[in-house]
C-alpha positions in Angstrom: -7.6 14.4 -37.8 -5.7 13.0 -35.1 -7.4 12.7 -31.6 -5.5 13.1 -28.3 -6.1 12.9 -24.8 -4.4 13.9 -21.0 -5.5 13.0 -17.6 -4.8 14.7 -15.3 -3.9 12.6 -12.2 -3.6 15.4 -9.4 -5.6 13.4 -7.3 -5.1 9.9 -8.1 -6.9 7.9 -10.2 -9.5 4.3 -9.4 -11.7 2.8 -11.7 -15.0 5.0 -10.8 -13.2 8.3 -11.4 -11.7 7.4 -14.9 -15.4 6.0 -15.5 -16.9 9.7 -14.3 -14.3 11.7 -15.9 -15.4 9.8 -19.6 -19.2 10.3 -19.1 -18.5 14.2 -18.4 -16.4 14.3 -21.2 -19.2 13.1 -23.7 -19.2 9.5 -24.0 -22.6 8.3 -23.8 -23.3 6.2 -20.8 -24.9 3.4 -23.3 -21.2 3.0 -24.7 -20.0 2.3 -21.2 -23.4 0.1 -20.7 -23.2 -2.0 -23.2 -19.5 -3.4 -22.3 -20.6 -3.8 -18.6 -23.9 -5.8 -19.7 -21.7 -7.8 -21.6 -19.1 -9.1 -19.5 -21.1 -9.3 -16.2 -22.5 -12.9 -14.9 -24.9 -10.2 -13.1 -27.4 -7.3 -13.9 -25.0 -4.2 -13.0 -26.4 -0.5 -13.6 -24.5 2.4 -14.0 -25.8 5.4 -12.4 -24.0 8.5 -12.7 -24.8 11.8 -10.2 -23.7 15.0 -10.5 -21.6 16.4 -7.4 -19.6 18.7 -6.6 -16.0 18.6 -5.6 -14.0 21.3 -3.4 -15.9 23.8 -5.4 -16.1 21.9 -8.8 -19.0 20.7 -10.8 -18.3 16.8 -11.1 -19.1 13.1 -12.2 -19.8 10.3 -9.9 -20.5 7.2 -11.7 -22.3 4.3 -8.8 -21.6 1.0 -9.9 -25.0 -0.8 -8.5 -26.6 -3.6 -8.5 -24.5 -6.6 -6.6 -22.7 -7.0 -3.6 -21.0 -9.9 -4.8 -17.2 -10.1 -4.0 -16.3 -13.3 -5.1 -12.7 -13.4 -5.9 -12.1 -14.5 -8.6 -8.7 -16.0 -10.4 -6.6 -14.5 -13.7 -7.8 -17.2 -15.4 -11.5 -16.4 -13.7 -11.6 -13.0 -15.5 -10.0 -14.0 -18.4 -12.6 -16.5 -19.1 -15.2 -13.7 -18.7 -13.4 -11.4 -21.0 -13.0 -14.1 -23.4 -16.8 -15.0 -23.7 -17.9 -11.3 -23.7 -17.7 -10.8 -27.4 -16.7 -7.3 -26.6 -15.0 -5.2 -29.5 -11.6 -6.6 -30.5 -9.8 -2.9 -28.7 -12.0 -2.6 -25.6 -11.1 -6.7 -25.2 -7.6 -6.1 -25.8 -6.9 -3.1 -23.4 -9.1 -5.1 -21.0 -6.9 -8.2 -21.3 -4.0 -5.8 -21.0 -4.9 -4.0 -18.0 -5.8 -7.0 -16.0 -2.9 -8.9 -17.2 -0.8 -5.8 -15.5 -2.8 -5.9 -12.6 -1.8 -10.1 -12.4 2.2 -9.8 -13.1 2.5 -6.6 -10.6 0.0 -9.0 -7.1 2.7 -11.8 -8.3 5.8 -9.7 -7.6 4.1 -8.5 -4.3 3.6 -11.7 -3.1 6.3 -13.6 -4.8 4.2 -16.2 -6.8 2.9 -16.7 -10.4 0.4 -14.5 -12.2 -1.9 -18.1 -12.7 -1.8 -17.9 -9.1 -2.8 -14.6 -8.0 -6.6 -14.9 -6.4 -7.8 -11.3 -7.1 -9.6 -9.4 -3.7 -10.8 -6.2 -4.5 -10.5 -5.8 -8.1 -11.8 -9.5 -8.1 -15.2 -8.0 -7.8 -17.8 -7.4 -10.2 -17.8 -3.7 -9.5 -14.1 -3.6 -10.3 -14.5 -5.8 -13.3 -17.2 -3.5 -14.1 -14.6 0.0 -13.8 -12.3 -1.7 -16.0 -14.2 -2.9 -18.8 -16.3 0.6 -18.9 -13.5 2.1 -18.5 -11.6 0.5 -21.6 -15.1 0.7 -23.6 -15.1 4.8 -23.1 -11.4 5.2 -23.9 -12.0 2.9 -27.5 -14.7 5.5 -28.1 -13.1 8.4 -27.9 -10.8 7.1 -30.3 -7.6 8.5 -28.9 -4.5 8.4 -31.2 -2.2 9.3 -28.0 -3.1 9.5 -24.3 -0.6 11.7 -22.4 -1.0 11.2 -18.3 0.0 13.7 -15.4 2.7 12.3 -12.6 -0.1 10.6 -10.4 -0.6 11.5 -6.5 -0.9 8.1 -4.9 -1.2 9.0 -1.6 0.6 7.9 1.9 -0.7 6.8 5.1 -1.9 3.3 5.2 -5.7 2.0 3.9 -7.3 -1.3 4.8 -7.6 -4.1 2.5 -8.2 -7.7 2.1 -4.7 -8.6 3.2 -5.2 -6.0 5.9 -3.4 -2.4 6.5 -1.2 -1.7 3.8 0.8 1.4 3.5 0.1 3.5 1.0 0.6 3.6 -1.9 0.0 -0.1 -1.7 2.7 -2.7 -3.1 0.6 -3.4 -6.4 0.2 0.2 -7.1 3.8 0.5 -6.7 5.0 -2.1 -8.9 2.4 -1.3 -11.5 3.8 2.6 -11.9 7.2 1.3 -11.6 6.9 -1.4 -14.4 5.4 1.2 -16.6 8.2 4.0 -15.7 5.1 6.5 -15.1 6.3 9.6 -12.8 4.2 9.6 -9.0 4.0 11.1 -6.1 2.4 11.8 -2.5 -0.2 14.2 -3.3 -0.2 15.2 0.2 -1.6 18.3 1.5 0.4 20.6 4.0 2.5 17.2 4.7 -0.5 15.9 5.7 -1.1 11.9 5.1 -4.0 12.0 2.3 -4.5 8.1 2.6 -5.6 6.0 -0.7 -5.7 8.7 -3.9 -4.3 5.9 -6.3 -5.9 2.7 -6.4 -5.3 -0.8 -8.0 -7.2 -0.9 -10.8 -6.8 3.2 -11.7 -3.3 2.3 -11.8 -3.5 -0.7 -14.1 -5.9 1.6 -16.3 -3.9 4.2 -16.2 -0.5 2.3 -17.4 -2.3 0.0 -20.2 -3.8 3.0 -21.8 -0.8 5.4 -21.9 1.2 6.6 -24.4 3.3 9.0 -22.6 3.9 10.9 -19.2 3.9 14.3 -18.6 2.1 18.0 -18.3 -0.1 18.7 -20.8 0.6 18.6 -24.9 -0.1 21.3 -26.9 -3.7 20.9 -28.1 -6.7 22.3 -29.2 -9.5 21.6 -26.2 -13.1 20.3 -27.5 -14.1 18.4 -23.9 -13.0 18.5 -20.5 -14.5 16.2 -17.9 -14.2 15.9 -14.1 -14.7 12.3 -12.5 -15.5 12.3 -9.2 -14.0 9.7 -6.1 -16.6 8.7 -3.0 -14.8 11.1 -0.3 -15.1 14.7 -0.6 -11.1 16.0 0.5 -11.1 18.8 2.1 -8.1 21.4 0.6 -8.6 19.1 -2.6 -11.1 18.3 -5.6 -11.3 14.9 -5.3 -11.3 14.3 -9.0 -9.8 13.1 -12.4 -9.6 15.0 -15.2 -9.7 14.4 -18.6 -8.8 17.2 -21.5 -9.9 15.7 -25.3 -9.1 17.4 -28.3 -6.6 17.7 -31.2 -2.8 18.2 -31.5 -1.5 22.6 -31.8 1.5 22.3 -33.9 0.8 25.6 -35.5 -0.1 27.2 -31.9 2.9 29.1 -30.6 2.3 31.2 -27.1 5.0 34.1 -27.1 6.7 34.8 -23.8 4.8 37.7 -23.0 1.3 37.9 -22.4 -1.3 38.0 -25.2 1.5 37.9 -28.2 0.2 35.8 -31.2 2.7 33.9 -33.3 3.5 35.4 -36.9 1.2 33.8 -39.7 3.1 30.6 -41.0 4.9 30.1 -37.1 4.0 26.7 -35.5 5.9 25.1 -32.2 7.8 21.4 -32.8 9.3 19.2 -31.0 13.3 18.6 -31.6 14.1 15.0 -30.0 17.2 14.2 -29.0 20.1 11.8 -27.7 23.5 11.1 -27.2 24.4 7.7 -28.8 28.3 6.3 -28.7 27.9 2.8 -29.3 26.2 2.7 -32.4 27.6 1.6 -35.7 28.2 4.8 -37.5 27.5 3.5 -41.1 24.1 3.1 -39.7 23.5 6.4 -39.2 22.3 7.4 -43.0 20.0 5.0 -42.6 18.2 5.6 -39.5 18.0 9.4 -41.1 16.5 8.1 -44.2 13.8 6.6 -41.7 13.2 9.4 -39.7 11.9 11.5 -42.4 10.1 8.8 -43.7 8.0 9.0 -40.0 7.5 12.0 -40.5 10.2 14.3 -39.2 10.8 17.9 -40.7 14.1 17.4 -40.1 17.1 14.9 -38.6 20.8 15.4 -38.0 23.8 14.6 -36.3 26.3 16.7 -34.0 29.9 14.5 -33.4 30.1 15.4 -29.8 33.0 14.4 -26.6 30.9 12.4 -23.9 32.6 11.6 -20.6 35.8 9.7 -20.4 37.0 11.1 -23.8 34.2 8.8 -25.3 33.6 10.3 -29.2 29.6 10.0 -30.0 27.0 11.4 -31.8 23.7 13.6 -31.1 20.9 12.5 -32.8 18.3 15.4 -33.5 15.3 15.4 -35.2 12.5 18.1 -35.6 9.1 16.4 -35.4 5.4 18.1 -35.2 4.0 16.7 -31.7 1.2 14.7 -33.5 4.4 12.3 -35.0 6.4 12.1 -31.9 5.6 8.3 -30.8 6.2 7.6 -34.9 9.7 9.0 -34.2 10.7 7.7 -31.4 10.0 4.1 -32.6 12.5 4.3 -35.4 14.9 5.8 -32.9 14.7 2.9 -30.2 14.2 0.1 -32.8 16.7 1.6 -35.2 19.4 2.5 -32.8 21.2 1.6 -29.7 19.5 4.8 -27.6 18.0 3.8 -24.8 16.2 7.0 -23.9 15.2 10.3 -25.6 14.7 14.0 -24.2 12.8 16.6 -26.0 12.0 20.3 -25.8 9.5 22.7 -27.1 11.1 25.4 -30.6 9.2 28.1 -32.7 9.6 27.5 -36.0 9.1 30.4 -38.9 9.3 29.1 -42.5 9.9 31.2 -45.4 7.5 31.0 -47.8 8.4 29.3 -50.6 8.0 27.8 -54.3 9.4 25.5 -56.7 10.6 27.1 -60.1 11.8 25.2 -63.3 15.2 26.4 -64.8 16.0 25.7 -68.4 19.3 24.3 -68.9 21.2 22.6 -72.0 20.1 19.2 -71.9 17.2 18.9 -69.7 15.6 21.3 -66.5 16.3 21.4 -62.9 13.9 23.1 -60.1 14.2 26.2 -58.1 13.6 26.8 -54.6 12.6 30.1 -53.9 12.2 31.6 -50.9 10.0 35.0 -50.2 9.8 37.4 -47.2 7.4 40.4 -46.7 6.7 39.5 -50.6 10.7 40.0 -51.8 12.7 37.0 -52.8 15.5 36.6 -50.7 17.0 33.1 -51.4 16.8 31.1 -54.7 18.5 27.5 -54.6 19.0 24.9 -57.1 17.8 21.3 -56.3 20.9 19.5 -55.9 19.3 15.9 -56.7 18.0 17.3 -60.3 21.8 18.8 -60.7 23.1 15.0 -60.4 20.4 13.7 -62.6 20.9 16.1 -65.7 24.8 15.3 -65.1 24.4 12.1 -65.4 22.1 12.3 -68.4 24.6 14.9 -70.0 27.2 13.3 -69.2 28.9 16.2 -68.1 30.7 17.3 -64.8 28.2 17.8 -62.0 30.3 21.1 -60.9 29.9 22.3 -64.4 25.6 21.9 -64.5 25.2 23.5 -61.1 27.7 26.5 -61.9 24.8 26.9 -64.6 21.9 26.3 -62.5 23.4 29.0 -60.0 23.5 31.3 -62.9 20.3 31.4 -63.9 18.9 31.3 -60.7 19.9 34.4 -60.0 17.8 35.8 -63.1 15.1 35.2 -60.0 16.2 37.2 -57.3 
C-alpha cells in the first residue's frame, strides 16, 4: 500500500520543527539518532520536550550538545556526508537538500556554489536538522509528500550578514527555484518576522513531490513540531498528516452524505497542447494507460489567435498522478498541467463468452440494481475472429450484436 504525506506549512517551516513534527508523528527518536551520530565530528543529543503551542499539544526537538559554529564550505559538508555511511536515501536527500541550499546563497550573492561559506546552516545544529530530518522522512517511507503554500514571514531578522528582510534572499530563491506557492503569514497585517527559515526551505523543496491543500487520504498519524518562540494569535508549529491515498472516499456536497457503494473520487488531468505532432498523440495515449490511467482522450479545441489544438484528458486515481504526469511532460510538448477533483460510479460489470461460427468473442455486461442494462461486444475479439475467418469484420460483429442481446 502506498504511503503519503502533507505538511502543513501555516507557520513556516526550519529544521527543528520538521524534526518535532516527525517524532510526534511516530518515528522513533533512535531513527533520527543514529543519522546525527553518524555524520557529526561531535557528540550531539537530541532531546525532545513536549510544549504547547497557542493551545496545542506539541514537539520541540533541542539540538544539544555543542556550540560550535564553524562555518563550514559545500565541499566541508559534503565531505561529512560522504564519510557518514548513512543509508543510500537519507544520503541522497541530504546531498540534495544542501546542494539547494548551495546554488540558491550563490545566486544571492552572485558567486559559485564551491564558493559559498555556509553561516548559520554551516553549523552542526543545522547539519544536525537536516540529516534528522532526511533520516525521519526515509522512515516513514513516503511514496508522495504534498506541502501547504508556506508562510515565510516579513519584517527583517538578523543574521550573519546582518539585517535581512524577510523572507531572506536564500529562502526566496530556494521557493522560487522549486515553483512552491508562499506567502506572509502575517497576522492582522502585522510583521510576524522569520516563520521560514534556510534550511526548512531547502528541506521542504528536496523532499516534495507536489504543492497544495491536502490530498485525499486516509489519516493514521498527525504530528505537531514545535518552533523556539511561542506567537501569540498563532501555533507556532508544523504539521505533518501520514497516511494512505482515498480514491474510493467521495464527500457529497451536503453534510453527512456517504458516496454510493462502488463510487470513488479521481483525478481528470488536463492541458491544452498546439504544438505537438499529432501522429504522436496515439502514442502518448497508449502510455497513459499503461501508467495507470482509467482513462485518456483528446477534445480538438480553438485556442487564441484561431490557433487549432488539442485537450489532453486523462482520468487517473490520485495514488498514480505523479506516474501520469511524467509521461505527459516527457511525452509531449505540455509544459504544465491543471487538475480537478470528479465522482466516479461504475456499473458493475462482467465478461461473458459468445459462441460464434468460427471461434468466440467476449461480452461486457453491465448490471444496475441487479438488471442488465448494457451488453457490448469486445471489439478487439470482433477483429481477431475476422481475421481468422476470413470474413468481413462488419459481418462478425452484426453476429456478435445478435447474440448479445440473448443477455439482456
Amino acid at each position: 500500500m502506498s504511503r503519503i504525506g502533507w505538511l502543513d506549512c501555516a507557520s513556516g517551516a526550519s529544521g527543528d520543527m520538521l524534526l518535532g513534527a516527525l517524532v510526534a508523528a511516530g518515528v522513533p527518536l533512535d531513527v533520527l539518532t543514529h543519522a546525527v551520530d553518524a555524520v557529526a565530528p561531535e557528540k550531539i543529543r537530541l532531546r525532545p520536550e513536549s510544549v504547547v503551542r497557542n493551545g496545542l499539544a506539541a514537539t520541540l526537538v533541542h539540538v544539544e550538545g555543542t556550540d560550535s559554529t564553524h562555518h563550514r564550505t559545500w565541499a566541508d559538508v559534503r565531505s561529512l556526508l560522504d564519510a557518514a555511511g548513512l543509508p543510500e536515501q537519507v544520503s541522497r536527500s541530504a546531498h540534495a537538500t544542501f546542494e539547494a541550499l548551495a546554488h540558491a546563497e550563490a545566486r544571492v550573492h552572485d558567486t559559485t556554489p564551491e564558493s559559498i561559506h555556509f553561516h548559520e546552516v554551516g553549523a552542526l545544529d543545522a547539519i544536525a536538522d537536516v540529516v534528522g530530518v532526511c533520516a525521519g522522512l526515509a522512515h516513514l517511507g513516503l511514496d508522495r509528500l504534498v506541502v501547504s503554500p508556506v508562510a515565510v514571514g516579513s519584517g527583517f531578522v538578523r543574521a550573519a550578514h546582518g539585517r535581512l528582510p524577510v523572507p531572506v534572499p536564500a529562502v526566496v530563491e530556494l521557493l522560487a527555484a522549486a515553483g512552491a506557492p508562499s506567502y506572509a503569514g502575517e497576522i492582522d497585517g502585522t510583521p510576524v518576522g522569520e516563520l521560514c527559515t534556510p534550511t526548512g526551505a531547502a528541506l521542504l523543496v528536496a523532499h516534495a513531490t507536489a504543492y497544495g491543500p491536502q490530498p485525499p487520504m486516509r489519516v493514521a498519524a498527525q504530528g505537531f513540531g514545535a518552533g523556539t518562540r511561542e506567537t501569540p494569535g498563532r501555533a507556532n508549529a508544523v504539521r505533518l498528516l501520514v497516511g494512505e491515498p482515498a480514491p474510493e472516499v467521495w464527500t457529497a456536497g451536503s453534510a453527512g452524505a456517504a458516496a454510493s457503494p462502488g463510487e470513488s473520487t479521481q483525478l481528470v488531468v488536463e492541458s491544452n497542447v498546439d504544438d505537438l505532432d499529432p501522429r504522436v498523440w496515439p502514442a502518448v495515449l497508449t502510455q497513459l494507460l499503461e501508467a495507470g490511467a482509467a482513462d485518456a482522450w483528446l477534445t480538438p479545441i480553438l485556442m487564441k489567435k484561431g490557433r487549432p489544438a488539442h485537450t489532453l484528458a486523462v482520468l487517473v486515481d490520485p495514488d498514480r498522478y505523479d506516474a501520469v504526469c511524467e509521461v505527459v511532460f516527457t511525452q509531449t510538448s505540455a509544459i504544465g498541467v491543471r487538475s480537478h477533483t470528479v465522482r466516479k460510479r461504475p456499473l458493475e460489470r462482467e465478461f461473458r463468452i459468445l459462441e460464434l461460427p468460427g471461434g468466440t468473442v467476449r461480452l461486457k455486461v453491465a448490471t444496475y440494481a441487479g438488471q442488465v442494462v448494457n451488453a457490448q461486444p469486445e471489439y478487439d475479439d470482433v477483429l481477431a475472429l475476422a481475421e481468422l475467418t476470413g470474413r468481413p469484420v462488419k459481418t462478425v460483429l452484426a453476429q456478435a450484436a445478435a447474440a448479445a442481446q440473448e443477455h439482456l
